[in-house]
VMD Tcl script that draws the C-alpha trace (Angstrom):
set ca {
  {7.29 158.32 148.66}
  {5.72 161.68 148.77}
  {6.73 163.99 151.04}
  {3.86 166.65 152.25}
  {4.82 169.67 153.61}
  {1.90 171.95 154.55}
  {3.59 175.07 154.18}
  {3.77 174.60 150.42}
  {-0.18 175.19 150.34}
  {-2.39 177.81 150.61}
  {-6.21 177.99 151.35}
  {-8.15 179.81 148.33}
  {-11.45 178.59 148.05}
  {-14.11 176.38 149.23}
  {-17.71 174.86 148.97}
  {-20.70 173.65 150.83}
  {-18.12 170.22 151.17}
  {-14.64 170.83 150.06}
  {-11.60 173.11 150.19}
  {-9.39 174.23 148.03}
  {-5.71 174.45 148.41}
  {-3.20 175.78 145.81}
  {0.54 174.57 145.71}
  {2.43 177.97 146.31}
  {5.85 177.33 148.12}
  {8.11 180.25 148.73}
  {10.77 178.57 146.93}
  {11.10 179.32 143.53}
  {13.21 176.37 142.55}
  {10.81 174.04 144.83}
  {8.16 175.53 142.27}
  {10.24 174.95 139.23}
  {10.76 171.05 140.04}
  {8.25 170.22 142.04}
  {5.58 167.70 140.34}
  {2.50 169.73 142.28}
  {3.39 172.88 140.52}
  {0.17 173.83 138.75}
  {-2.39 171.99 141.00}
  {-4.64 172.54 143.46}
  {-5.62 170.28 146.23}
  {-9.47 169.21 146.60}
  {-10.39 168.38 150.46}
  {-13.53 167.67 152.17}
  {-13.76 169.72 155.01}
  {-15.03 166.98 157.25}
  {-11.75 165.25 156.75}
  {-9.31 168.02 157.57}
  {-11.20 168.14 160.86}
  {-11.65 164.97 161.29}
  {-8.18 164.62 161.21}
  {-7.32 167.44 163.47}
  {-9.44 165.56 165.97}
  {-7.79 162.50 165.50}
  {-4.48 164.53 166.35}
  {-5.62 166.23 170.02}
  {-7.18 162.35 170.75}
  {-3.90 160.72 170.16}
  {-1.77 163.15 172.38}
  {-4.46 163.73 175.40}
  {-6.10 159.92 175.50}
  {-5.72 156.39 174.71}
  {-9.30 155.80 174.36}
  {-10.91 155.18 171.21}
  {-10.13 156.98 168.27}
  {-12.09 159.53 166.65}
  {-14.75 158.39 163.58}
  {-13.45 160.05 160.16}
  {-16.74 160.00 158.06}
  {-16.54 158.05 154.87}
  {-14.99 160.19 152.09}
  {-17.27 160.04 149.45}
  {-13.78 160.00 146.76}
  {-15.81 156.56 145.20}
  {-19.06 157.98 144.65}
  {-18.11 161.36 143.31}
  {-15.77 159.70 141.10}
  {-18.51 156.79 140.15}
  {-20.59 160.01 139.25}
  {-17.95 162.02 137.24}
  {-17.15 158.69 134.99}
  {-20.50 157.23 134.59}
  {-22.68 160.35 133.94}
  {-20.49 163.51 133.99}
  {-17.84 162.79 131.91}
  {-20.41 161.48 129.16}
  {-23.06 164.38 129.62}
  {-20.77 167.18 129.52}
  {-18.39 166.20 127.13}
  {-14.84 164.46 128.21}
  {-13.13 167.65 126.67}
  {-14.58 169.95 129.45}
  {-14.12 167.19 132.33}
  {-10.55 166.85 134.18}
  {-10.50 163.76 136.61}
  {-7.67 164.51 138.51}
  {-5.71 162.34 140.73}
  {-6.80 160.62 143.68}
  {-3.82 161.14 146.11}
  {-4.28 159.88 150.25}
  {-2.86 162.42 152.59}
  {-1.35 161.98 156.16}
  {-3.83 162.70 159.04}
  {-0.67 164.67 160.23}
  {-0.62 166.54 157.24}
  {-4.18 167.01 157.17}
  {-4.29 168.44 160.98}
  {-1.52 170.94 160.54}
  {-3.63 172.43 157.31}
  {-6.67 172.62 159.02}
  {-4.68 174.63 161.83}
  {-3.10 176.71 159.16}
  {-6.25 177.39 157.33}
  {-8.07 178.28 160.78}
  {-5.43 180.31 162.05}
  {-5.58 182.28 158.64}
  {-8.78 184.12 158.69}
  {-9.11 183.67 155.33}
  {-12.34 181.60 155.81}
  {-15.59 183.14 155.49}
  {-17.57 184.02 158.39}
  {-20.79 182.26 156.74}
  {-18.49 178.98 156.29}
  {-16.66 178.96 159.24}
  {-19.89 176.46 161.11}
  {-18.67 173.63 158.55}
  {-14.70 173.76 159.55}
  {-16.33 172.86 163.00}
  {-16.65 168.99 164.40}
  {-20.13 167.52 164.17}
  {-21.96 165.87 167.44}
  {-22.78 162.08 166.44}
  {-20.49 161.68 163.91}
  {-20.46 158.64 162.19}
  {-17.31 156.60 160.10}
  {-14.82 154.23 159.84}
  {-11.61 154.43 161.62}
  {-9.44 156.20 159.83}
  {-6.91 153.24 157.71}
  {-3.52 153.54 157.14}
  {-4.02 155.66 153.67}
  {-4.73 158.48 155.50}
  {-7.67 160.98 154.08}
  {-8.15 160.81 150.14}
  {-8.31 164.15 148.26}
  {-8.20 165.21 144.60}
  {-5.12 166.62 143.15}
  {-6.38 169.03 140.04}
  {-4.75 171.45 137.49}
  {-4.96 174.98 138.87}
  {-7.08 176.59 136.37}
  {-5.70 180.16 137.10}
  {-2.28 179.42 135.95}
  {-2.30 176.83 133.77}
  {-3.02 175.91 130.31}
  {-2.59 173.09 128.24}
  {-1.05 173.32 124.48}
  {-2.05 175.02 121.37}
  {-3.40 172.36 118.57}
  {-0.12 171.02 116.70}
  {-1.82 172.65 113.25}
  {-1.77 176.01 114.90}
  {1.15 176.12 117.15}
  {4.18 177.12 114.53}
  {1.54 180.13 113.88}
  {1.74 181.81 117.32}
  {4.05 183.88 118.36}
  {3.67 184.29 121.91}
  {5.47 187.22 123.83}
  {7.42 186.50 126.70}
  {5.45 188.51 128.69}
  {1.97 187.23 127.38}
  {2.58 183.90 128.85}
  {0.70 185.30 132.14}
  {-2.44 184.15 131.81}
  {-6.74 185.37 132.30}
  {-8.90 183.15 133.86}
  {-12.45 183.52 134.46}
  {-14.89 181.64 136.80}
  {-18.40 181.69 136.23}
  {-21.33 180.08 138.23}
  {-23.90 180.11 134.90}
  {-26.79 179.46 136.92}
  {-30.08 177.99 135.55}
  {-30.67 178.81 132.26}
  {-34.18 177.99 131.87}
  {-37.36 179.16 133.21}
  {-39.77 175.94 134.78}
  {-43.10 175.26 132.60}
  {-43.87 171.91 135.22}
  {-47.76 171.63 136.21}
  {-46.33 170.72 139.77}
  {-45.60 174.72 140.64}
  {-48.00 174.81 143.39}
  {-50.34 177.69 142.90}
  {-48.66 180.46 145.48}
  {-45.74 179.65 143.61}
  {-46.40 180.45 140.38}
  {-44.35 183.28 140.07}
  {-41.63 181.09 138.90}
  {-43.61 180.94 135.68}
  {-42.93 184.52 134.84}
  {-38.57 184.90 135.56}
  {-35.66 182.58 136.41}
  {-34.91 181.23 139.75}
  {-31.68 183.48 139.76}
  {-34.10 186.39 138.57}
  {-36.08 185.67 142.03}
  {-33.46 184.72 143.79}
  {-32.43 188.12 143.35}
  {-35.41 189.93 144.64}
  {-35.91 188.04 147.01}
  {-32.24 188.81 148.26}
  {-33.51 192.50 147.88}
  {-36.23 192.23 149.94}
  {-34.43 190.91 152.61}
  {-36.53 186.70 152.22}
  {-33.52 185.36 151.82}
  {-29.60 185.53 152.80}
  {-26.81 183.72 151.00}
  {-23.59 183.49 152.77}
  {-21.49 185.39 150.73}
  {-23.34 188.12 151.16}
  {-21.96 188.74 154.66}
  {-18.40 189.00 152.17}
  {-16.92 192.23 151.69}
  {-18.71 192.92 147.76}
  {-18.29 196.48 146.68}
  {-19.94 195.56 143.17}
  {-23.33 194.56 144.80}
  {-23.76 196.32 147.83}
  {-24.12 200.13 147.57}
  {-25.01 202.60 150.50}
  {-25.01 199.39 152.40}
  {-28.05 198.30 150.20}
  {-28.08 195.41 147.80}
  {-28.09 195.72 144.67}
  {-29.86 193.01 142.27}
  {-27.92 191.43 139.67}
  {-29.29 192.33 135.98}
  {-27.40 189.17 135.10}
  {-29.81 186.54 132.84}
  {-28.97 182.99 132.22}
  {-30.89 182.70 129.59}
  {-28.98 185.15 127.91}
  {-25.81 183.05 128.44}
  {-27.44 179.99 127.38}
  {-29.00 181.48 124.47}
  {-25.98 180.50 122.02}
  {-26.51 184.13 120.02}
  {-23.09 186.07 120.30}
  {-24.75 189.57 121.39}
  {-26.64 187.86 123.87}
  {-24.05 185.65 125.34}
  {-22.22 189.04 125.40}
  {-24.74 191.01 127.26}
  {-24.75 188.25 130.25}
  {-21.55 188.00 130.58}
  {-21.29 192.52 130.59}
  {-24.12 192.13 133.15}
  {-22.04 189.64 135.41}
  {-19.07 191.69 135.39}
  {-21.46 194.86 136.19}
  {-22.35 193.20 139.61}
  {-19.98 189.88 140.04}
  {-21.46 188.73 143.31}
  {-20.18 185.26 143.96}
  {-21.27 184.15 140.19}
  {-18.04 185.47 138.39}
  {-14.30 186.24 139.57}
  {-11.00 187.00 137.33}
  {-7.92 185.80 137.98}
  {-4.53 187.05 136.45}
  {-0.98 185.87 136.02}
  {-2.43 183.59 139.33}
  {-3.64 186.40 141.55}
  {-7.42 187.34 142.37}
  {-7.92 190.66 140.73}
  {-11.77 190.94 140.27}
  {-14.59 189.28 142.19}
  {-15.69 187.59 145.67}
  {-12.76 186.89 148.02}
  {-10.42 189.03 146.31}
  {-7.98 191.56 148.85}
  {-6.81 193.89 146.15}
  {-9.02 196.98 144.11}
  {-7.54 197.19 140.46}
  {-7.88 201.00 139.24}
  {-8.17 201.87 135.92}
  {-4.31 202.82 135.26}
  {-3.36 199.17 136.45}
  {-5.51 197.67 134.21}
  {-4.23 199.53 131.26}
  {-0.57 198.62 132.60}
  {-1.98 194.72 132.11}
  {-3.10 194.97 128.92}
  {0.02 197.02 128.10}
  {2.03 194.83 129.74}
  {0.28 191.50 127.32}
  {-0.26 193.32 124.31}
  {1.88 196.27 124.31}
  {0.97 200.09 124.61}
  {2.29 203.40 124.94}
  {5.67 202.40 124.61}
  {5.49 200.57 121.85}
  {4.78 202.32 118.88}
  {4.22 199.41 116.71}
  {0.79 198.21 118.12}
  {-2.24 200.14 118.19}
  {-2.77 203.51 119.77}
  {-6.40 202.41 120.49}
  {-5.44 199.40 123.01}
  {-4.56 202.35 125.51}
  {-8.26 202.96 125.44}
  {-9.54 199.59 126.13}
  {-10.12 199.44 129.99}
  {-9.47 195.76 130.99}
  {-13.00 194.16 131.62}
  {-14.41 195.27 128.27}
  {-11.89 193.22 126.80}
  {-12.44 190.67 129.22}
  {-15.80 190.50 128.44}
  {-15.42 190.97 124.46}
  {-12.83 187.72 125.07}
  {-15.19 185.31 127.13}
  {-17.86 185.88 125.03}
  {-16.43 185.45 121.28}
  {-14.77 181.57 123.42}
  {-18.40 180.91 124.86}
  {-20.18 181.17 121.36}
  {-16.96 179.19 120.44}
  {-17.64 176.67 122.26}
  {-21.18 176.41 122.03}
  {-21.35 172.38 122.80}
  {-20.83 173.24 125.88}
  {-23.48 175.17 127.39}
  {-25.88 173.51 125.06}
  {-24.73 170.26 127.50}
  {-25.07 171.95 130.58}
  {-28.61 173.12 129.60}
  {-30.28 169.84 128.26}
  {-29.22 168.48 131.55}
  {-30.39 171.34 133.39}
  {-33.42 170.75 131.68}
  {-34.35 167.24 132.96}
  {-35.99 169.05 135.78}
  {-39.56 168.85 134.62}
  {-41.22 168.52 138.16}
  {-39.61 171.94 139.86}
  {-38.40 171.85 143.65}
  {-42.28 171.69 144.60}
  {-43.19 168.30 142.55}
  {-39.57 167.19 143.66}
  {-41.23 167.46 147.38}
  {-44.46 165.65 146.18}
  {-42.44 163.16 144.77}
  {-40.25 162.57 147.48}
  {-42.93 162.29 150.24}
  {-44.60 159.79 147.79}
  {-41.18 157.88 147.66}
  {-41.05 158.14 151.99}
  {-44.62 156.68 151.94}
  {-43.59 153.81 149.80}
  {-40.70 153.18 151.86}
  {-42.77 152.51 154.89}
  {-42.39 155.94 156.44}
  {-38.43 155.86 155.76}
  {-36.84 158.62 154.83}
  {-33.29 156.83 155.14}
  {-34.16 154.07 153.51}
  {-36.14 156.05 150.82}
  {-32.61 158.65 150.41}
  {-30.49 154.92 150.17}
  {-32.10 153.86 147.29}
  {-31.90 157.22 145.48}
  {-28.36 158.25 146.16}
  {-27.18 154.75 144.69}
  {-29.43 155.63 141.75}
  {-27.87 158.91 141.26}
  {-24.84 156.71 140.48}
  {-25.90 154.46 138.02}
  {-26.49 154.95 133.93}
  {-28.60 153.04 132.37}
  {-27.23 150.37 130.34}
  {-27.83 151.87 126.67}
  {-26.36 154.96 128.13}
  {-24.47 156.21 124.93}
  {-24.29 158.84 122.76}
  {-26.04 156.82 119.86}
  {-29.22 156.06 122.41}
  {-29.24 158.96 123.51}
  {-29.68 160.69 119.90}
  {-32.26 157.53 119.06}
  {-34.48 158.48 121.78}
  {-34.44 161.57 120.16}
  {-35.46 160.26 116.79}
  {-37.87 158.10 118.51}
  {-40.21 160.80 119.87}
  {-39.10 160.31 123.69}
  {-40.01 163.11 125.86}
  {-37.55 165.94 126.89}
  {-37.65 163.99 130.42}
  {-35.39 161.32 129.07}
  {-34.23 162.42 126.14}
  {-30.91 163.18 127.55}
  {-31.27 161.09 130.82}
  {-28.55 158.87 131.59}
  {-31.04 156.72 133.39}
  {-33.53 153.66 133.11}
  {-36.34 154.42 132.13}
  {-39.12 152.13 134.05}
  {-41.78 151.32 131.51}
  {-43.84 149.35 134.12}
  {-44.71 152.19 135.48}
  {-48.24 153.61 133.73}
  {-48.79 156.77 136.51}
  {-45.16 157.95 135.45}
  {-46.17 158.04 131.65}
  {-49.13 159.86 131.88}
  {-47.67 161.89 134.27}
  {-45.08 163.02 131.48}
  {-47.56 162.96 129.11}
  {-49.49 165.82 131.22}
  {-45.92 167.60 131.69}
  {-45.45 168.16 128.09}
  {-48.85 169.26 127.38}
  {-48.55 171.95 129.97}
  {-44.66 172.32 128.61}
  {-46.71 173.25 125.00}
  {-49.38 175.52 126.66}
  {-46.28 177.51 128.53}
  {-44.29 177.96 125.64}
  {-47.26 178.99 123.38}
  {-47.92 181.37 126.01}
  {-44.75 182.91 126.21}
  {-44.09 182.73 122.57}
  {-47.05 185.07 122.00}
  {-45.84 187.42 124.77}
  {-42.14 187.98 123.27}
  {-44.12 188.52 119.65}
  {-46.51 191.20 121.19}
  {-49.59 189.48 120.86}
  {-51.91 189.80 124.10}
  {-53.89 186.92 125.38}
  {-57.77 188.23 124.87}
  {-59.63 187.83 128.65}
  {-63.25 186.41 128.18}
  {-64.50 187.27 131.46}
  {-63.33 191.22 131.95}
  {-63.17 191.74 127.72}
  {-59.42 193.42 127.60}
  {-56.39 192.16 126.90}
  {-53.43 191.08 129.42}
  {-50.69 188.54 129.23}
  {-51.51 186.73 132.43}
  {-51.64 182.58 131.96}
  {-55.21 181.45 132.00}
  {-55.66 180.01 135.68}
  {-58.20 177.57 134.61}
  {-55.87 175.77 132.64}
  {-53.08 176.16 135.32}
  {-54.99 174.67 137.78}
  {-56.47 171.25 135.94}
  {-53.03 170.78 134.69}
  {-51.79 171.13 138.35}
  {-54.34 168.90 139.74}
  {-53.68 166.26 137.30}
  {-50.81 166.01 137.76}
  {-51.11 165.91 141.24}
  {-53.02 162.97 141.14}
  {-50.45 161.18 139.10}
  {-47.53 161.67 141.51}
  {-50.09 160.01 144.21}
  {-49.76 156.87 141.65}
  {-46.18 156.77 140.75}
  {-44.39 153.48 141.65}
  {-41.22 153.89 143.80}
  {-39.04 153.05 140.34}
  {-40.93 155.97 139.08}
  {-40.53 158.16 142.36}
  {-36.59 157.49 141.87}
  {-36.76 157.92 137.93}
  {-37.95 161.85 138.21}
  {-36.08 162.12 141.48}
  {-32.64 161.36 140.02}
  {-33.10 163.33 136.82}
  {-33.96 166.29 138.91}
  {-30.89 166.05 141.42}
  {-29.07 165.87 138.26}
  {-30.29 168.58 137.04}
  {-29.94 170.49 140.33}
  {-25.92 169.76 139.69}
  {-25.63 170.96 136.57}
  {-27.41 174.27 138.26}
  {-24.67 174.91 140.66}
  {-21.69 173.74 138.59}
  {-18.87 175.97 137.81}
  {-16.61 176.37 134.44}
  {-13.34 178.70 134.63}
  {-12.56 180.23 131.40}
  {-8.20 180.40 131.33}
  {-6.38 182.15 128.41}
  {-3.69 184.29 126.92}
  {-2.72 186.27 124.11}
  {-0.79 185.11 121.22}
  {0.64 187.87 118.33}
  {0.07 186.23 114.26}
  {1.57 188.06 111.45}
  {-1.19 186.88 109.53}
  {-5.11 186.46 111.20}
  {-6.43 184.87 107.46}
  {-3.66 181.49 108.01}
  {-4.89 180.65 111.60}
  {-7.39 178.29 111.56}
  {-10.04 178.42 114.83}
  {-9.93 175.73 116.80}
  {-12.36 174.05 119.66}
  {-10.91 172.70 122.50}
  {-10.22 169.13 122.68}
  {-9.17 166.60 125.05}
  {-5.61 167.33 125.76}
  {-4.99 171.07 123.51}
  {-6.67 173.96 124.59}
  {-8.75 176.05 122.14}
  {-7.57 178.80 119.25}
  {-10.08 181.86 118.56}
  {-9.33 185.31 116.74}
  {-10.56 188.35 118.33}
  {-10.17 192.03 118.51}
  {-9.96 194.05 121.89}
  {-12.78 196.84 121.80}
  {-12.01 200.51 122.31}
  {-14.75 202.97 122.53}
  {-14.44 204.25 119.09}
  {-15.68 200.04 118.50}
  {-18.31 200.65 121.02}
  {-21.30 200.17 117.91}
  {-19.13 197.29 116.08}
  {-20.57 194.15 116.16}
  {-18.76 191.40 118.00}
  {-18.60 189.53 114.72}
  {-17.40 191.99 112.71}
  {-14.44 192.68 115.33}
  {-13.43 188.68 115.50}
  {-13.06 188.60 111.18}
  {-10.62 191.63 111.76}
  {-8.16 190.63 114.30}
  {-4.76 190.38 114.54}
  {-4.87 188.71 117.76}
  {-5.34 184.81 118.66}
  {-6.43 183.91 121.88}
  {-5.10 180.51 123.22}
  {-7.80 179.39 125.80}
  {-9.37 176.51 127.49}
  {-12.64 175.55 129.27}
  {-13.20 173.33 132.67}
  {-16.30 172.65 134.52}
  {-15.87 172.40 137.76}
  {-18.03 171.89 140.93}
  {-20.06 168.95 139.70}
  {-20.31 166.00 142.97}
  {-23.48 164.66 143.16}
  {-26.19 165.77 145.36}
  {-27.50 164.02 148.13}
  {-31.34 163.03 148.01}
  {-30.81 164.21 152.06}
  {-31.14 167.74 150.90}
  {-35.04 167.38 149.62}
  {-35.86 166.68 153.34}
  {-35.55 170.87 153.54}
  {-36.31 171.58 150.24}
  {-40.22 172.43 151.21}
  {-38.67 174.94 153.68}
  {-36.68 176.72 150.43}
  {-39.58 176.75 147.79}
  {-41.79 178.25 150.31}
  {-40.22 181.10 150.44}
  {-40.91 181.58 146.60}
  {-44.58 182.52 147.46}
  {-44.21 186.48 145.74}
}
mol new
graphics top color blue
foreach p $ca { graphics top sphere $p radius 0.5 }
foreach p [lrange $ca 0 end-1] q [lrange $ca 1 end] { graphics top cylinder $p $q radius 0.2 }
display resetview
C-alpha cells in the first residue's frame, strides 16, 4: 500500500484546472529509493478543495457530506488515447499513471499549498470552494490524479546505436529544460471574421493579443506576476515573439522565435536547470551573467580547463540555449508540423464558432446544456476510420483542409455544411493569393481611387462573409457539432505546452555519431556547436556539421485536456474585444 506523506511534495505550477506538485523530500536517501522520484503530481484544483471541505465537515458536523465534483480523469484520458496520442504522435505523448489519493492527503496539500504563498494572486479565486457545487460523494478511492515524469529533471536513454558513443561527464548529467507555450501558428483566412473584426486578417492572435495587452483591452493573469523581461518603467512591453516563425520548419526562422521568446519570456517560455527555475514566470532567483558562465563551465568545462575551448567562456548561457532548442526543434520537425495541421482545423475563427454555436442552441430547443452535452461527448470520440492510412487517403482524395486531419465523422447528409466548406476554401484561396502577393512586393491596383495599396478588396470580403453566413443558418446539428469539435480541438492544440529537457554529452569523434529523433522510450541525439560572438554571422547549419558536442534531449507536450464546449457561452464577450 502506498503511503502519502504530503511533506514530500511541493507546489510548482498550475493551470486554469490543475496543479502541479513535484516529489522533493528532504531526505536524500527517501529520494534515492523512493519510486516517485522523478514525477510530478497532476491535481485538479477542485478536488484538493473539495477535499479540504470534506475534512472541516467531518470534524464540525454529522450532516451530509460535502459534493466532490466528478474528476474528469476518464474523459481527459478518453481524449489523450483516442485523439491525442494519434494526432500528435505517441513519441511526444506520456500517459502517466492514474494514482487515487486520500482526501486526508489531499486536505493537508491544499493547506500546505495555501499557506505557501506561492500561488498567484490572479489564481488564487480557483483554490476557493464554489456555491452550488455539484458531484458524487466522494468513494472510497479517494480523489484520482496523474502521476507524470518531471520533465525538468529527467530524461529517458540515449538510442542503444549511440549510447557506447557518449561520454557523458559526471557533472553534465544536470540537465536544461525548456517550456514553451508555441501559441497559434497560423493567421485565420475564415469568411466568418465578422467585419469589425477583420483585423485578424492582417497578424496572429498572439500578435493582437499583444497590443491589445499594450493598450490596456485586455489583462491576462500573469501579468499581475512579478516579470522583469516584459514590464519596463512599469509599462508593458509587447512580445516580438511570432509563431509563425516557430512553425515555419526553416532553421533561421525557428531560431529567430525562439531568440524573440527568450528576449521577453512572459508566461510563453521558462528554463529550468539541474531542477531549479532559473529563467522565466514564477521563478525567485535573477541569474547574472558570471553564473551563467559558471553553468556552462560547470557542463562543458572553461577557464580551468585548458583542454576545451577558450571561446565557451564567451558564450553567455541563453544564446546557447537558444542555438540548442532551435537546431532540436528543426530536429524534430514532425512535431510542430502535428501541432499545426491540428491547429489548423479551425476554419470558422472564434466569431463563426459563436454563429455556429447559437445555431447548435437553436436546434437544441433553446438548450444550451443540452446543446454543450452533445458536443463535449463528441469531443471524445474518433471517427471510426480514424487512422493514419485514412487520414493520408483523404488527403489523396481531394478532402478539404477541414477534415483532412480531423479525427472526426464527417456527416455527409449534411448539404449546408459542404457548401459551407466549399465557400471556406474559396475565401482560404483569395487570402492566401492576397498575402502571397504582399510578401512578393506586388501591390493590389485600387479601381476606384487609381493607386496602389495592399488592403483586401472589401467587396469580396463581404459576399464571402455573407455567404457564408447564410450557410451556418442551414447547418444541421451533426454539422453544428462537426465544425464545433474540430475547432475546440484546435483551440487545444493552441494552448498546449511542450518542455524541451537535455544535456550535454562529450564524443571524441562528431563524424561516427549518427543523429537521432526521439522515439517512444529513448530520447533524441543531435550535434551542435555553442555560439560565441566571434560565430555571431555563422549560420546555424554550418555550426551543427562542426561540433564536437552531442546533445542528448527529449520532447513532451504537455497541457492538452480537452476543452469544454461551456467556454463558447463567453466566447462572444472575448472576440469582441478584437474590434481594432
Amino acid at each position: 500500500m502506498t503511503s502519502w506523506d504530503v511533506s514530500g511534495w511541493s507546489y510548482t505550477a498550475e493551470g486554469g484546472k490543475h496543479a502541479i506538485f513535484r516529489y522533493s523530500p528532504s531526505s536524500t536517501t527517501l529520494a534515492t529509493d523512493n519510486k516517485f522520484c522523478g514525477h510530478v503530481l497532476r491535481i485538479a484544483k477542485s478536488g484538493l478543495v473539495s477535499s479540504f471541505h470534506v475534512n472541516e465537515a467531518e470534524s464540525t458536523s454529522t450532516s451530509t457530506p460535502y459534493q466532490i465534483p466528478r474528476d474528469c480523469k476518464s474523459s481527459s484520458q478518453t481524449f489523450q488515447n483516442n485523439i491525442i496520442q494519434p494526432l500528435i504522435g505517441h513519441q511526444y505523448i506520456d500517459t502517466g499513471h492514474t494514482v487515487h489519493l486520500p482526501i486526508s492527503f489531499c486536505s493537508q496539500l491544499y493547506q500546505q499549498t495555501i499557506s505557501s504563498g506561492l500561488i498567484p494572486n490572479a489564481r488564487l479565486s480557483s483554490w476557493q470552494k464554489k456555491k452550488n457545487c455539484n458531484g458524487s460523494v466522494c468513494n472510497e478511492k479517494g480523489i484520482a490524479a496523474l502521476l507524470l515524469r518531471d520533465y525538468t529533471s529527467y530524461l529517458s536513454p540515449p538510442p542503444i546505436s549511440a549510447a557506447s558513443q557518449l561520454q557523458t561527464k559526471p557533472t553534465s548529467s544536470k540537465m536544461f529544460s525548456i517550456e514553451i507555450k508555441p501559441k497559434a501558428g497560423y493567421i485565420t483566412t475564415s469568411p466568418l471574421v465578422l467585419p469589425n473584426h477583420r483585423c485578424k486578417y492582417q497578424s496572429t492572435r498572439y500578435a493582437l493579443q499583444q497590443e491589445l495587452m499594450r493598450l490596456g483591452v485586455i489583462k491576462k493573469g500573469w501579468q499581475q506576476q512579478q516579470i522583469s523581461s516584459s514590464f519596463k518603467d512599469g509599462g508593458f512591453t509587447p512580445s516580438q515573439y511570432s509563431p509563425l516563425n516557430l512553425f515555419s520548419n526553416d532553421i533561421n526562422q525557428i531560431h529567430q522565435a525562439v531568440l524573440d521568446l527568450m528576449n521577453n519570456m512572459q508566461n510563453n517560455l521558462r528554463i529550468w536547470y539541474d531542477g531549479n527555475q532559473i529563467f522565466g514566470l514564477g521563478s525567485d532567483v535573477t541569474v547574472e551573467f558570471n553564473e551563467c558562465q559558471m553553468i556552462l563551465n560547470d557542463l562543458l568545462g572553461g577557464s580551468n580547463d585548458d583542454s576545451k575551448p577558450a571561446t565557451i567562456n564567451t558564450t553567455t548561457l541563453l544564446d546557447a540555449i537558444t542555438q540548442i532548442v532551435s537546431t532540436i526543434l528543426h530536429h524534430e520537425h514532425e512535431l510542430l508540423s502535428n501541432i499545426l495541421s491540428i491547429q489548423q482545423l479551425d476554419v470558422i475563427d472564434g466569431d463563426g464558432a459563436v454563429m455556429i454555436y447559437e445555431r447548435l442552441v437553436q436546434l437544441c430547443n433553446e438548450s444550451n446544456v443540452e446543446a454543450e452535452a452533445l458536443l463535449d461527448e463528441a469531443l471524445l470520440v474518433p471517427s471510426d476510420e480514424f487512422t493514419t492510412d485514412a487520414v493520408e487517403k483523404k488527403q489523396s482524395d481531394g478532402y478539404h483542409i477541414a477534415i483532412e486531419s480531423s479525427p472526426y465523422t464527417f456527416p455527409h447528409q449534411c448539404k449546408s455544411l459542404r457548401s459551407l466548406l466549399d465557400e471556406i476554401e474559396k475565401f482560404d484561396k483569395y487570402m492566401r493569393d492576397h498575402h502571397l502577393q504582399i510578401k512578393e512586393g506586388k501591390a493590389v491596383h485600387d479601381h476606384h481611387n487609381g493607386n496602389e495599396n495592399n488592403d483586401l478588396d472589401e467587396s469580396i470580403v463581404d459576399a464571402a462573409h455573407i455567404r457564408s453566413m447564410e450557410h451556418v443558418n442551414h447547418l444541421s446539428k451533426e454539422g453544428c457539432i462537426y465544425l464545433l469539435q474540430n475547432w475546440l480541438l484546435s483551440l487545444v492544440l493552441c494552448d498546449v505546452s511542450f518542455f524541451i529537457t537535455f544535456r550535454f554529452n562529450l564524443i571524441e569523434d562528431h563524424q561516427e555519431v549518427v543523429r537521432k529523433c526521439q522515439s517512444d522510450n529513448q530520447s533524441g541525439i543531435v550535434l551542435g556547436l555553442l555560439p560565441t560572438k566571434s560565430d555571431a554571422s555563422s549560420t546555424l547549419s554550418s555550426l551543427a556539421s562542426s561540433s564536437s558536442v552531442a546533445i542528448q534531449y527529449e520532447v513532451k507536450v504537455v497541457d492538452y485536456d480537452p476543452k469544454p464546449a461551456k467556454k463558447i457561452r463567453s466566447r462572444k464577450e472575448v472576440e469582441n474585444k478584437f474590434s481594432i
